[in-house]
N, C-alpha and C positions, 0 to 999 in steps of 0.2 A: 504494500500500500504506500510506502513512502516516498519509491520512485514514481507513482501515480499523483502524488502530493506534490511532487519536485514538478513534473510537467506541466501542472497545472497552473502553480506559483508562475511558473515561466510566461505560461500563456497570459495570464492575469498580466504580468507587467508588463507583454507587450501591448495588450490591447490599452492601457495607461498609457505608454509610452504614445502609442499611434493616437489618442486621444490628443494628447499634449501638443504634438507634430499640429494635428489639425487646425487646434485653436491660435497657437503661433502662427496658422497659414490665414487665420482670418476665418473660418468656413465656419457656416450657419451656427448657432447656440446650440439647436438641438442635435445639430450633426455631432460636437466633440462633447457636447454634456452628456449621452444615452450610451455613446464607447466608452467613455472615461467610467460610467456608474455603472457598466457592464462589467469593464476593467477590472473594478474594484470589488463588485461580486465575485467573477471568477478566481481575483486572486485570493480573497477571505476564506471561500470557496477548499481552496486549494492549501492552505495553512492549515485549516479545519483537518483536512485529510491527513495531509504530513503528523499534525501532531495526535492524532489519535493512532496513528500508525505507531508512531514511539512509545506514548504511552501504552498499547499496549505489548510492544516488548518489554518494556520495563517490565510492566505486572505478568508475562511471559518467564521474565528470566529470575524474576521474583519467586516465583511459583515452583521452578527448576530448583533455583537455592533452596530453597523452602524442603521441597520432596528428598532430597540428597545428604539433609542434615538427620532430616528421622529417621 
């Protein structure tokens, strides 16, 4: 899941970035406002994924320690 996390994050910042490009170019409000609040979905999105993927390794490797000491 993490590397699915990490893809996502990427995609997120580019669609911010291509947001960002656009309103520097001058283009419509609603043009780089609805990429940019996509952007920022996708990347929250995608954080969301990453760290739930860690945490549950953690509580994975937790669980391993855990079993090996009893």
């Amino acid at each position: 899941m993490a590397p699915l996390g990490l893809i996502v994050i990427g995609f997120g910042l580019s669609l911010t970035g291509q947001a960002i490009i656009a309103k520097s170019k001058g283009k419509s409000f609603w043009s780089w406002f609805s990429l940019g609040t996509l952007g920022l979905i996708v990347l929250n999105s995608g954080l969301s994924i990453f760290g739930d993927a860690v945490k549950r390794r953690v509580l994975q490797a937790l669980q391993e320690r855990e079993a090996t000491t009893l």
